[in-house]
gemmi code that builds the backbone of each chain (N, CA, C; Angstrom):
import gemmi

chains = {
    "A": [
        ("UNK", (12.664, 1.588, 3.581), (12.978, 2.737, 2.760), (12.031, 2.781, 1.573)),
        ("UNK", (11.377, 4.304, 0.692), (10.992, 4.315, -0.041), (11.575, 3.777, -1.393)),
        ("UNK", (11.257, 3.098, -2.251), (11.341, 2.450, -3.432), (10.896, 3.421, -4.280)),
        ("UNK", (9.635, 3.967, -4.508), (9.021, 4.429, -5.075), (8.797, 5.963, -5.119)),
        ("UNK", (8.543, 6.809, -5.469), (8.702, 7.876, -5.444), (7.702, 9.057, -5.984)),
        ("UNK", (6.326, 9.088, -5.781), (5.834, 10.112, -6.512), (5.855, 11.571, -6.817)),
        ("UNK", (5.831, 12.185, -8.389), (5.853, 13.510, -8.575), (5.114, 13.646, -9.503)),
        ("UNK", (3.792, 15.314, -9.028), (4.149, 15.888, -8.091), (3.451, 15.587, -6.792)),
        ("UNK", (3.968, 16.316, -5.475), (2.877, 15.974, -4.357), (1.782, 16.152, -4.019)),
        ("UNK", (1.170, 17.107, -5.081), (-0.215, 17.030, -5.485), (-0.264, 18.154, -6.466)),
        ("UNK", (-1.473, 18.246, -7.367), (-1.644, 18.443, -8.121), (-3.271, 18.939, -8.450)),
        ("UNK", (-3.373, 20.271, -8.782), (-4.995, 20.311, -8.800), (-5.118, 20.553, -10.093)),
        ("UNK", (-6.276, 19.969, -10.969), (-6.806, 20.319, -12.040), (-8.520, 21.045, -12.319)),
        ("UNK", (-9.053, 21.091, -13.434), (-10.298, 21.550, -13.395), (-10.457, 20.301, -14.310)),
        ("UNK", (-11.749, 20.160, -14.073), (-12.619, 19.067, -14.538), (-12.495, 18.659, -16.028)),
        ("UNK", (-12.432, 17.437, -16.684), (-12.381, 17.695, -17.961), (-10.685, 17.810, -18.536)),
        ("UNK", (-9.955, 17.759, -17.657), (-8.298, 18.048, -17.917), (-7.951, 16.967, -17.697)),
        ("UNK", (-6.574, 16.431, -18.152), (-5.801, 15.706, -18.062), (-4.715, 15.604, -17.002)),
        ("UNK", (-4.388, 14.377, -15.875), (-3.477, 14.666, -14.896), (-2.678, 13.390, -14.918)),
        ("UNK", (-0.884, 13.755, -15.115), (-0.367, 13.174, -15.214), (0.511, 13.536, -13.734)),
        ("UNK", (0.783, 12.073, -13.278), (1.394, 11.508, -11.969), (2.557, 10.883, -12.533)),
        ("UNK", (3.693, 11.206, -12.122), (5.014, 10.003, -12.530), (5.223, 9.773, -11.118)),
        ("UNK", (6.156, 8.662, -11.586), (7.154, 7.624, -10.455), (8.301, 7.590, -10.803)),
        ("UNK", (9.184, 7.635, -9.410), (10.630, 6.995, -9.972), (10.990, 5.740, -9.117)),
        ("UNK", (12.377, 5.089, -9.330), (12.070, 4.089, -8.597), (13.740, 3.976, -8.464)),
        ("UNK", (14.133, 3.084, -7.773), (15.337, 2.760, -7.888), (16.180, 1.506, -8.176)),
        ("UNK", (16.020, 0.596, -7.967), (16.088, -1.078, -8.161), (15.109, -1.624, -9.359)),
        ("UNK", (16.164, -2.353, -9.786), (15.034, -3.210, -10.583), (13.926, -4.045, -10.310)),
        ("UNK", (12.626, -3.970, -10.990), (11.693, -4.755, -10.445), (10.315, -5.623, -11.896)),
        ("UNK", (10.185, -6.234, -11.428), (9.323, -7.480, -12.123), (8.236, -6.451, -12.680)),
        ("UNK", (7.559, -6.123, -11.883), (6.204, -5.052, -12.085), (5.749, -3.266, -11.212)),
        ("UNK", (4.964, -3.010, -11.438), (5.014, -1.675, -10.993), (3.867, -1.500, -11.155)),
        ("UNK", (2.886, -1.283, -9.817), (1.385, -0.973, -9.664), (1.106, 0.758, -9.256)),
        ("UNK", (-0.332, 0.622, -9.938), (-0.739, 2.176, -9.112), (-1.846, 1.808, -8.496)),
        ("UNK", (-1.821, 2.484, -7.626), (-3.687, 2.640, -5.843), (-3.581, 3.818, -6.263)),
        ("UNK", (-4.957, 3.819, -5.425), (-5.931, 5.076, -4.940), (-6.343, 5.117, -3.962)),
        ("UNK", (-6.280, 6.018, -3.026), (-6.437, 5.703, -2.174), (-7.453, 7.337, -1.689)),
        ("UNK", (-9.077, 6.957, -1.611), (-9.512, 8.111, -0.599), (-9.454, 8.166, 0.755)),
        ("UNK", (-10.098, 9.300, 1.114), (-9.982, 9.438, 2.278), (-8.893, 8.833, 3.558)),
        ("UNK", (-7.800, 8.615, 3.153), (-6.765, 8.170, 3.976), (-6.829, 6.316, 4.781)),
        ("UNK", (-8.221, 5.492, 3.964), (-7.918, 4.537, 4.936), (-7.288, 3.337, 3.186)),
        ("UNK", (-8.595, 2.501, 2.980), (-7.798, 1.189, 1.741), (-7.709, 1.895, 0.891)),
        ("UNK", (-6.227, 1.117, -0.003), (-6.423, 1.560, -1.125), (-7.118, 0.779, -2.192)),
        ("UNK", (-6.938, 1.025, -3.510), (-7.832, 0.079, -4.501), (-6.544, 0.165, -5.429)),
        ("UNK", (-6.485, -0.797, -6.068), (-5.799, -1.171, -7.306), (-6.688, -0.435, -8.357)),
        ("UNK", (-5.745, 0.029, -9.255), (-6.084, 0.522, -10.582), (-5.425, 0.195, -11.780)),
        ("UNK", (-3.898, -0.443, -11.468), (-3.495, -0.935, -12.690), (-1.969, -1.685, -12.448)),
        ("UNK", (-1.565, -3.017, -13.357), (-0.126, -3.359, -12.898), (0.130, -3.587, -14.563)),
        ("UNK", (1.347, -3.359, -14.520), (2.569, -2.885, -15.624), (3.624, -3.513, -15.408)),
        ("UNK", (3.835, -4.692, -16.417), (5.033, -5.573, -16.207), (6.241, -4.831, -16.381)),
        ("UNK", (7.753, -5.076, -16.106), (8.311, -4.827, -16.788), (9.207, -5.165, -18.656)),
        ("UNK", (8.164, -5.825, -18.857), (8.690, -6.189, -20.382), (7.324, -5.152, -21.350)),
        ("UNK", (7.115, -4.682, -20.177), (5.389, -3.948, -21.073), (5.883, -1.972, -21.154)),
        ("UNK", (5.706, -1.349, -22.132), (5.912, 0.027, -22.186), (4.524, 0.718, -22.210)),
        ("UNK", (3.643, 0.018, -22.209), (2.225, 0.991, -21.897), (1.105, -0.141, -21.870)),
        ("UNK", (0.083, 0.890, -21.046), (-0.824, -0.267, -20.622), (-2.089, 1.063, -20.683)),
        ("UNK", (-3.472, 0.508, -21.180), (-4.497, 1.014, -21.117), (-5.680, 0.685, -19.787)),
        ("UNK", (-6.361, 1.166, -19.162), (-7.477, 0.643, -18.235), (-8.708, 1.727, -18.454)),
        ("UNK", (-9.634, 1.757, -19.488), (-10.524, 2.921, -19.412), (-9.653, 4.281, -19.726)),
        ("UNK", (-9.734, 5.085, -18.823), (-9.037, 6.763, -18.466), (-7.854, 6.340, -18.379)),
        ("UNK", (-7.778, 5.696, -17.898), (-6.047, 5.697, -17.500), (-5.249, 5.153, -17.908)),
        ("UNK", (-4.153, 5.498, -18.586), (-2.891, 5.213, -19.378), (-1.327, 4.967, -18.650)),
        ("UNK", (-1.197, 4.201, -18.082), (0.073, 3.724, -17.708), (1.207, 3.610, -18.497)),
        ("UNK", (2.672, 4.245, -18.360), (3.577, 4.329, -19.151), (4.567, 3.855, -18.097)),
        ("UNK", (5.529, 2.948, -18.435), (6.822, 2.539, -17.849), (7.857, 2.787, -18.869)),
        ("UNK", (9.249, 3.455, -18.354), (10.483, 3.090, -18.859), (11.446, 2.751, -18.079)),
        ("UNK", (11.953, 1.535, -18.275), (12.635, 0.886, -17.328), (14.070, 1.337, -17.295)),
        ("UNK", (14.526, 1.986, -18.243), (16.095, 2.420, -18.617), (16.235, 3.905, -18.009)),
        ("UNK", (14.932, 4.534, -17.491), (15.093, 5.709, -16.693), (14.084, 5.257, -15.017)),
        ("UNK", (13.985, 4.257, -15.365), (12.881, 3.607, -13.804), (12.315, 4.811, -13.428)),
        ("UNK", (11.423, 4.423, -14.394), (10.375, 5.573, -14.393), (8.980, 5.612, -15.057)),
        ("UNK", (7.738, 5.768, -14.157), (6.647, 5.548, -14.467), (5.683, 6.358, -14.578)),
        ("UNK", (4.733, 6.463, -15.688), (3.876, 7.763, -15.539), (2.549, 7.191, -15.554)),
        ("UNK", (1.168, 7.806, -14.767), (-0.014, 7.522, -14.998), (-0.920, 8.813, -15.250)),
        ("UNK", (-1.482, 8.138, -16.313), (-2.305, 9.959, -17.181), (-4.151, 9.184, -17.256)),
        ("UNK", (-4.438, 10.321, -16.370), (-6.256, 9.816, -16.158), (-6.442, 11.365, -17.139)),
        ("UNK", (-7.249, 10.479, -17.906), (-7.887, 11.802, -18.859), (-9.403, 12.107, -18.770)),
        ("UNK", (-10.000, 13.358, -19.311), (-11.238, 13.810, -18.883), (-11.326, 13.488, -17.358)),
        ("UNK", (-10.595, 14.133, -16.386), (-10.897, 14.059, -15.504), (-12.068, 14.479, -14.664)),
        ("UNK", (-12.739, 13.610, -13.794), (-13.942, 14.008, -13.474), (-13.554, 14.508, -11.796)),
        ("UNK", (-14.417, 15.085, -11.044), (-14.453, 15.442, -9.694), (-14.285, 13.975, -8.595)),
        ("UNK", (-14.972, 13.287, -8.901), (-14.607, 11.683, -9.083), (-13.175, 11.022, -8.335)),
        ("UNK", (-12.479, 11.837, -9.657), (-10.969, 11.273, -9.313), (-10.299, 12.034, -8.225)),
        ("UNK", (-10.817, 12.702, -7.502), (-9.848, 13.400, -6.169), (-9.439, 12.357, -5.084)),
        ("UNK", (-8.393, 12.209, -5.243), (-7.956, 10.923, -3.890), (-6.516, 11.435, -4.247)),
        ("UNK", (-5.608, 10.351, -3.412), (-4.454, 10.196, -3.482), (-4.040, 8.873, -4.446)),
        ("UNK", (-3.003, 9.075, -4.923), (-2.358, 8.045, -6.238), (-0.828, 7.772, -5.712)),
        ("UNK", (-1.030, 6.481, -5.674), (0.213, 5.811, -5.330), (1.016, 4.786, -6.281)),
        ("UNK", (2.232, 4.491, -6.126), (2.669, 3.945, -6.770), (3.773, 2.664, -6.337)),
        ("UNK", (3.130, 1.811, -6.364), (4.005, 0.477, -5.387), (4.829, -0.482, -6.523)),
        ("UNK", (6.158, -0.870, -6.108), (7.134, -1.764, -6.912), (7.224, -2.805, -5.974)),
        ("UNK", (7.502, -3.863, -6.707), (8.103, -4.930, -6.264), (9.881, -5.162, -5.677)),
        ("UNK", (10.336, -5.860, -4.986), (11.485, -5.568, -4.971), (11.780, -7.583, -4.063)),
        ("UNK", (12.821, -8.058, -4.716), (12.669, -9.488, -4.994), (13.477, -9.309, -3.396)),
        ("UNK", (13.050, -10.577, -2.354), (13.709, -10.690, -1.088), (15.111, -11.610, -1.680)),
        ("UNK", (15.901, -11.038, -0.663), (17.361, -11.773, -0.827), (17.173, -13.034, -0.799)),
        ("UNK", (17.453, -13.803, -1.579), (17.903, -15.176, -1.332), (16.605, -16.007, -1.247)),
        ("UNK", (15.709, -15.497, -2.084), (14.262, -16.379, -2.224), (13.225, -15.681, -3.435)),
        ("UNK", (12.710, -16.203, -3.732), (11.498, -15.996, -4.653), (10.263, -15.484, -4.337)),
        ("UNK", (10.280, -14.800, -2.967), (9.258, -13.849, -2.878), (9.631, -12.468, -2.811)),
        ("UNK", (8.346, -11.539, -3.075), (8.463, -10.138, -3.007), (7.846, -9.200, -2.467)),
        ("UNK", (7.893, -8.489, -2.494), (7.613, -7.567, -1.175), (6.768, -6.430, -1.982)),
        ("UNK", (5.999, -5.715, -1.549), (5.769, -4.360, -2.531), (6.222, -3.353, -1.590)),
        ("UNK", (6.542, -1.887, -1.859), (6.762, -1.023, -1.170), (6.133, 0.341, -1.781)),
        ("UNK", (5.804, 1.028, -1.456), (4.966, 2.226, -1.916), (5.694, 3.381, -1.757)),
        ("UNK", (5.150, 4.019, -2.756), (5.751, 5.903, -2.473), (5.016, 6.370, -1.847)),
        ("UNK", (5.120, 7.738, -1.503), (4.259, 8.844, -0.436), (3.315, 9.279, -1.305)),
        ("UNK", (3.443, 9.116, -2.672), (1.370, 9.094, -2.948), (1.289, 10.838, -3.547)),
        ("UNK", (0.342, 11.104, -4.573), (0.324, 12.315, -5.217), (-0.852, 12.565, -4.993)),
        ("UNK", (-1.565, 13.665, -4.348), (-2.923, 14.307, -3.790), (-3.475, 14.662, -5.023)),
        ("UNK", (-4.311, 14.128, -5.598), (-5.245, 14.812, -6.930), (-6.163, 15.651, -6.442)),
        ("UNK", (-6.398, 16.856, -6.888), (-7.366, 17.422, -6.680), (-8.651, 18.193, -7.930)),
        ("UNK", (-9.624, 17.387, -8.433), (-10.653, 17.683, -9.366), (-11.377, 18.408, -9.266)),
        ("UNK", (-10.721, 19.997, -9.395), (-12.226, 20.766, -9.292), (-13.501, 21.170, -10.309)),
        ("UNK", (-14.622, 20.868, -9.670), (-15.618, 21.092, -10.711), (-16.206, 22.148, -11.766)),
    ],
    "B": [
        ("UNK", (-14.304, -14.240, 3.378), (-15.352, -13.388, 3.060), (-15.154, -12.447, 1.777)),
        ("UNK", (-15.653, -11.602, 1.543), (-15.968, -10.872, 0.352), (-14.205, -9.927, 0.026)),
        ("UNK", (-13.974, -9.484, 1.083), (-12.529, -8.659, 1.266), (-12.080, -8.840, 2.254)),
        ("UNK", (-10.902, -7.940, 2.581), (-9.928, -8.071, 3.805), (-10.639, -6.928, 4.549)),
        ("UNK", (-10.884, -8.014, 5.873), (-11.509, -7.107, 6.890), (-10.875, -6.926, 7.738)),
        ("UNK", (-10.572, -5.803, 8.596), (-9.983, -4.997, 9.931), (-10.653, -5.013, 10.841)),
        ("UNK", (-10.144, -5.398, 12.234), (-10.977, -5.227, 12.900), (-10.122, -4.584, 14.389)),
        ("UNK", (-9.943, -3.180, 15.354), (-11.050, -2.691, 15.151), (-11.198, -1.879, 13.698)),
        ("UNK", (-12.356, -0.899, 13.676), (-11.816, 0.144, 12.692), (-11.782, 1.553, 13.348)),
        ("UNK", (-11.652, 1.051, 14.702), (-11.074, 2.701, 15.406), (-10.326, 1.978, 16.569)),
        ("UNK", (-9.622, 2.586, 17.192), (-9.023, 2.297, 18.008), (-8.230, 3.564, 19.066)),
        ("UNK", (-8.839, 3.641, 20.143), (-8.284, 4.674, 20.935), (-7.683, 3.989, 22.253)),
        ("UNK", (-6.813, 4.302, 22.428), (-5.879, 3.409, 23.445), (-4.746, 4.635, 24.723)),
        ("UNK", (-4.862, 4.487, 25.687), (-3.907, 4.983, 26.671), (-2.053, 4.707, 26.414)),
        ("UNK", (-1.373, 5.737, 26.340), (0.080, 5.688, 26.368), (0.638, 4.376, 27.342)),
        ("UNK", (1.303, 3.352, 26.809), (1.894, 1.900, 27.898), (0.815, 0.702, 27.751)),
        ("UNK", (-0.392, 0.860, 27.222), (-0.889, 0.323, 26.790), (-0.818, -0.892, 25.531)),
        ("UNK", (-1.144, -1.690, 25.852), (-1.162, -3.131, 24.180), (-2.054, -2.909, 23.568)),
        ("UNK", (-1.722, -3.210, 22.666), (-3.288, -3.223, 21.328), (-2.831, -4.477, 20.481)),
        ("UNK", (-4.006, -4.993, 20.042), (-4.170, -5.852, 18.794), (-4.755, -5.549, 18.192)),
        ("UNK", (-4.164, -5.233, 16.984), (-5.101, -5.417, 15.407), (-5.047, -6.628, 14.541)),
        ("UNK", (-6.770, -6.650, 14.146), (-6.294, -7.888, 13.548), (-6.935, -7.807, 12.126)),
        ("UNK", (-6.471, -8.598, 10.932), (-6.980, -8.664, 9.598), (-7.038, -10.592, 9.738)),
        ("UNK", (-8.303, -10.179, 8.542), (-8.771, -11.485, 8.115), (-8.678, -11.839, 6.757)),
        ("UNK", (-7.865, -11.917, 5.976), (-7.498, -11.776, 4.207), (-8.212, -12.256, 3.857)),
        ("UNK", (-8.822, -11.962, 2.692), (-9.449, -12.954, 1.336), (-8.956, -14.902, 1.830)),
        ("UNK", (-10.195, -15.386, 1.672), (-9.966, -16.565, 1.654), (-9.187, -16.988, -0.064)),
        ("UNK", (-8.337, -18.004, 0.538), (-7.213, -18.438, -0.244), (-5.790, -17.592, -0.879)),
        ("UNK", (-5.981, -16.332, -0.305), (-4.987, -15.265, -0.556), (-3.730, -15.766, 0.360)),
        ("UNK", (-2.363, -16.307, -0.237), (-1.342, -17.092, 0.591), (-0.200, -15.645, 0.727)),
        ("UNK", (-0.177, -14.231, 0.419), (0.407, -13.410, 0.846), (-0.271, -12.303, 1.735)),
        ("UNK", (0.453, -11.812, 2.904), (-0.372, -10.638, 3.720), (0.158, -9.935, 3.998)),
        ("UNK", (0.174, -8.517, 3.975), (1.061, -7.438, 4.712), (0.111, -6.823, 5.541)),
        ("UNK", (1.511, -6.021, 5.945), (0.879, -5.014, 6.992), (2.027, -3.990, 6.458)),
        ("UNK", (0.592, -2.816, 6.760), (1.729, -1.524, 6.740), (0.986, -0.855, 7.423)),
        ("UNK", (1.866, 0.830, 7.288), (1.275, 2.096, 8.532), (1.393, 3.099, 7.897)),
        ("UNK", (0.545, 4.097, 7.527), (0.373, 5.055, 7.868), (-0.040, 6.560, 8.128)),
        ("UNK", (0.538, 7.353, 8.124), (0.932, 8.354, 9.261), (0.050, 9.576, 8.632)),
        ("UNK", (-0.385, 10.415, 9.113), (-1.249, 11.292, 8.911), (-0.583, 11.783, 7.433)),
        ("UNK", (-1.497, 11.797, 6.048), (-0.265, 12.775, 5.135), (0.511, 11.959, 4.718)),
        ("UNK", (1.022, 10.959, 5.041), (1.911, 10.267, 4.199), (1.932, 8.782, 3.849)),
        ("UNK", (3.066, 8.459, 2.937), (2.738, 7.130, 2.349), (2.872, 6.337, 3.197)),
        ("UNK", (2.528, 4.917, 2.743), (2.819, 3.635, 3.326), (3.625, 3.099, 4.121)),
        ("UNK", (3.882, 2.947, 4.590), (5.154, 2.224, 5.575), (5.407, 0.944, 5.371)),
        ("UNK", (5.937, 0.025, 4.802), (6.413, -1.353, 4.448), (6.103, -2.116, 6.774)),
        ("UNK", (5.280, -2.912, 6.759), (5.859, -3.395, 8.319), (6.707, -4.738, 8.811)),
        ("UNK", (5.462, -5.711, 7.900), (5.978, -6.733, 7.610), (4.933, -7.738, 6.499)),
        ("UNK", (5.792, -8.742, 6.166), (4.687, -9.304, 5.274), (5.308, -10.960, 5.102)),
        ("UNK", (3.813, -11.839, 4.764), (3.709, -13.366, 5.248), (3.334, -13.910, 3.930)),
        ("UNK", (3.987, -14.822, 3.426), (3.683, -15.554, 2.222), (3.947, -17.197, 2.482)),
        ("UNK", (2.547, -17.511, 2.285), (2.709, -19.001, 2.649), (2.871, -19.610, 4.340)),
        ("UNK", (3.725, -20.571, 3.741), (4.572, -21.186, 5.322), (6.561, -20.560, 5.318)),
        ("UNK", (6.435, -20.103, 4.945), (7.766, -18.965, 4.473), (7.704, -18.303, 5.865)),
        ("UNK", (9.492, -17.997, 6.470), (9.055, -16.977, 7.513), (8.809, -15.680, 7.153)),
        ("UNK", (8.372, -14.981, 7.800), (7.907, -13.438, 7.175), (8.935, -12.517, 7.399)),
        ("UNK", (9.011, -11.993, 6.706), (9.364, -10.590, 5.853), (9.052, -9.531, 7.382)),
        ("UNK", (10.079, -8.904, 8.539), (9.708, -8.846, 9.602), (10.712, -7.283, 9.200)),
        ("UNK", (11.662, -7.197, 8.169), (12.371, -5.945, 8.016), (11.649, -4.404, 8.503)),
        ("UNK", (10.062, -4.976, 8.292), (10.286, -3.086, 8.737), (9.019, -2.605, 9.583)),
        ("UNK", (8.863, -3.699, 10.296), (8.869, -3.544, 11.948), (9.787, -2.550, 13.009)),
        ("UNK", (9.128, -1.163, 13.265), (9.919, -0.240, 13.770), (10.831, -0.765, 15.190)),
        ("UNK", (10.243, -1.579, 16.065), (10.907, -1.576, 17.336), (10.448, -2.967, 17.377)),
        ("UNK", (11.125, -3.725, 18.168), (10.777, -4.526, 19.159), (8.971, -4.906, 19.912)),
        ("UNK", (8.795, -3.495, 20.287), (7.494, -3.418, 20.742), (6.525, -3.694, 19.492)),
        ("UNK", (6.560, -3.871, 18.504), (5.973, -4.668, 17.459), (6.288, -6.270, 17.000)),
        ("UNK", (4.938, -6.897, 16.730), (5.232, -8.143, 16.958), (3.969, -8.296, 15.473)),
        ("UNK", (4.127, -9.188, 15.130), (2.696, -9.829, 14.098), (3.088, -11.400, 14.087)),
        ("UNK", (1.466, -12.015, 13.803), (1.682, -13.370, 13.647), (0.371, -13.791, 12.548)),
        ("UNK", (0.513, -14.764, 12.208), (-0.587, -15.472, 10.935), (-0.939, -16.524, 11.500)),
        ("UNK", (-1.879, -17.102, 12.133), (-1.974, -18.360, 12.519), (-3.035, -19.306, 11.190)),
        ("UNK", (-2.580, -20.100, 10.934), (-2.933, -21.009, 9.864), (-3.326, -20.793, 8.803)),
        ("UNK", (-2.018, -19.946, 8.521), (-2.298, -18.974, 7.116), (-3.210, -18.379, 6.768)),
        ("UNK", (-3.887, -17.849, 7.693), (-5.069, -16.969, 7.338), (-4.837, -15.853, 8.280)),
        ("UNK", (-5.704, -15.690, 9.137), (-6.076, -14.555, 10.556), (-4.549, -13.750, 10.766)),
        ("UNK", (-4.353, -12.836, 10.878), (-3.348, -12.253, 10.984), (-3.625, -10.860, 12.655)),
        ("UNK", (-2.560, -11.151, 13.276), (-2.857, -10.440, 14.284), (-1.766, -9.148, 14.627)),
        ("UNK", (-1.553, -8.000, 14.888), (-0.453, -7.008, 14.616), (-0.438, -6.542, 16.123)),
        ("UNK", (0.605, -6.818, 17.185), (0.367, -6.638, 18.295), (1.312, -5.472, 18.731)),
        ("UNK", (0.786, -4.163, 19.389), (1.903, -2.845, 19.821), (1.849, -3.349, 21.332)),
        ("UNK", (2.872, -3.358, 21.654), (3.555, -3.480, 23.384), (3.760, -2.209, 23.512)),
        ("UNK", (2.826, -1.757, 24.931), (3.400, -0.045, 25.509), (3.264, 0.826, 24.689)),
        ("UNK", (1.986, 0.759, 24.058), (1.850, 1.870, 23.061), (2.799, 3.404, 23.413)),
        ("UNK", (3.008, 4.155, 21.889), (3.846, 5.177, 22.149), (2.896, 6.114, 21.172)),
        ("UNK", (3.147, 7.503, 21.758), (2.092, 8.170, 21.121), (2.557, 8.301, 19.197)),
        ("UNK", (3.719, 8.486, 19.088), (4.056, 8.193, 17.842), (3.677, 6.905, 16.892)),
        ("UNK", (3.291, 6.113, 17.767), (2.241, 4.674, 17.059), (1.164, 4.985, 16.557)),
        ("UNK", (0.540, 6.188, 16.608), (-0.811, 6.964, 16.328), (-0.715, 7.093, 14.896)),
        ("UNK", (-1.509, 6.094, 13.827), (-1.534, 6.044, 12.981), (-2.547, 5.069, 11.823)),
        ("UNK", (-2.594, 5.191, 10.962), (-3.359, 4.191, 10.292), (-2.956, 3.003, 9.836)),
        ("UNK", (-3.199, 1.643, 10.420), (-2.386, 0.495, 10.045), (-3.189, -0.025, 9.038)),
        ("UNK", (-3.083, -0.639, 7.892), (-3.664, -1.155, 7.008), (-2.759, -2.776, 6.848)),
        ("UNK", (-3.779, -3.476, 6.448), (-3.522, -4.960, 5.989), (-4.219, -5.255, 4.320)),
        ("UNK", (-3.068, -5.919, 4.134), (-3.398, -6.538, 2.378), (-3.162, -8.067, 1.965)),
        ("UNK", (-3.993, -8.425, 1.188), (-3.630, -9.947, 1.110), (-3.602, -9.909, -0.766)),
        ("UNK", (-3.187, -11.200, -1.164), (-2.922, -11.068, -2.228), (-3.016, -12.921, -2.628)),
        ("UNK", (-3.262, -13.034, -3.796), (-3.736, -14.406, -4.604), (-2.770, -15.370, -4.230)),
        ("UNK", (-1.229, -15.287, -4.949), (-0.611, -15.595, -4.894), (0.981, -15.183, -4.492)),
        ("UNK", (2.370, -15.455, -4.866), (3.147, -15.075, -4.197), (2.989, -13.281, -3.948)),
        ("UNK", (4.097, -12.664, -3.374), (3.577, -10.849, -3.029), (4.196, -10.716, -4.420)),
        ("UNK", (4.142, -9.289, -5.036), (4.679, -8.761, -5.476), (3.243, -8.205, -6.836)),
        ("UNK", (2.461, -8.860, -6.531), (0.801, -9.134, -7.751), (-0.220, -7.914, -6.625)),
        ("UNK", (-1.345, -7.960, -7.178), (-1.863, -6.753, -6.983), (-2.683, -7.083, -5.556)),
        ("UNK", (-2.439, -6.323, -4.977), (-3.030, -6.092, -3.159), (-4.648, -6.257, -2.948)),
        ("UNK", (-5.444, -6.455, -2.269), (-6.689, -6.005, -1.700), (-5.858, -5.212, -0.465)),
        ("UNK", (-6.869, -4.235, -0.299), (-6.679, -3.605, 1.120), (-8.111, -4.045, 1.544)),
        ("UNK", (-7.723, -4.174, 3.298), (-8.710, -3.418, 4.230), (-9.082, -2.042, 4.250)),
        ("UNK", (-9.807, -1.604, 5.320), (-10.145, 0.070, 5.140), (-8.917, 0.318, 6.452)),
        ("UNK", (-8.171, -0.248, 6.603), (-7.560, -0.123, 8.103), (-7.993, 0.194, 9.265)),
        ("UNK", (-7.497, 0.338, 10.727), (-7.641, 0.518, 11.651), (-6.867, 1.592, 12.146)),
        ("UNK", (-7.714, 2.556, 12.351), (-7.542, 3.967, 13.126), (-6.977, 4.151, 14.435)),
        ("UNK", (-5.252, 3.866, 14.950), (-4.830, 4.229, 16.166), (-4.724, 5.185, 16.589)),
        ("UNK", (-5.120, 5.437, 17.489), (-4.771, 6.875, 18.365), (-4.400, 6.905, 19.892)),
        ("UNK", (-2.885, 7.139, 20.185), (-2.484, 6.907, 21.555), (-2.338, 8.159, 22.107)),
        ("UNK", (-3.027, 8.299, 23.385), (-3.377, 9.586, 23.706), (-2.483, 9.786, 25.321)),
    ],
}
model = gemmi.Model(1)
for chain_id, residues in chains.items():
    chain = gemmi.Chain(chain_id)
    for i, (resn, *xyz) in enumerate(residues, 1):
        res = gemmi.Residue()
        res.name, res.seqid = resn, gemmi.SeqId(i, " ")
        for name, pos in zip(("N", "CA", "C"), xyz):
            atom = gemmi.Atom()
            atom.name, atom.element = name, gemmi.Element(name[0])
            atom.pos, atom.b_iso = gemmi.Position(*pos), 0.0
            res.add_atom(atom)
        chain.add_residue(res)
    model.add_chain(chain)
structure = gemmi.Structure()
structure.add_model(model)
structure.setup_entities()
């Protein structure tokens, strides 16, 4: 089952704009990553966000967590043509009865950068 | 090697047919998943291997799916009787230490059951 949840399901901007992606989530979890993913095959890591952390910087991109609404936002600014892929958002979620974890992903928000 | 490699990276296969896919993780990466998918949409959780731990096998659709890790590395994802609904993009990820820390992907492997 999805954990994760992205909104919206895509999103087009013009170049130079700001695009904000949230997450929701449902269970509590340790951390909360965002991918990218082009053209439909790997994705790439772009950023992880503990949960004791309320914002996180990487370059463009600004990661926001609130854990009391499990809910996550990622804001790439000056967006370039560049950034057109899909944006995902994967949580952790602790296995029963052991100390490992699993990640699980949402269905991913289509950016679209036009020039 | 350098990343997690897939191998094939296409794959066209006959309906009743087996396939193996296989990933090769980052050397020393002791977590691996597998997921799927589907034209358009997100990820699919399949299964995932940490350590000498048994794996994480929850979301393996049928039976006719099988995966194995042999000596904590090589990872092999085997479809019995392919079904055309198996037609999808399987991707593999490995990771440093326990799961839950940040993924490498492969570029996955391109199924298509025709």
């Amino acid at each position: 089952s999805q954990q994760g949840e992205e909104d919206p399901q895509a999103l087009s901007i013009q170049e130079g704009e700001n695009a904000t992606m949230n997450c929701s989530y449902k269970t509590s979890i340790n951390n909360l990553q965002w991918y990218r993913q082009n053209s439909g095959r790997g994705l790439v890591h772009l950023i992880l966000i503990r949960s004791n952390e309320r914002e996180k910087h990487s370059g463009r991109l600004r990661v926001t967590l609130d854990t009391s609404k499990k809910s996550s936002s990622l804001l790439i600014t000056a967006s370039r043509a560049a950034d057109t892929a899909s944006y995902f958002c994967a949580t952790d979620a602790r296995r029963s009865g052991g100390s490992n974890y699993k990640l699980t992903f949402g269905k991913g928000t289509l950016l679209t950068v036009n020039p | 090697g350098a990343g997690v490699s897939q191998s094939p990276s296409n794959k066209v296969t006959e309906k009743g047919k087996d396939v193996e896919l296989r990933c090769d993780p980052i050397s020393g990466h002791t977590a691996l998943y597998w997921y799927r998918q589907s034209l358009g949409q997100g990820l699919e959780f399949l299964i995932y291997f940490q350590g000498n731990s048994a794996p994480d096998k929850s979301g393996l659709p049928s039976d006719r799916f099988s995966a194995e890790r042999t000596g904590g590395s090589v990872s092999t994802l085997t479809i019995q009787r392919t079904q055309q609904e198996d037609s999808a993009v399987y991707l593999c990820a490995s990771s440093l230490d326990r799961g839950g820390e940040k993924l490498f992907f492969g570029s996955g492997t391109q199924l298509s059951v025709l």
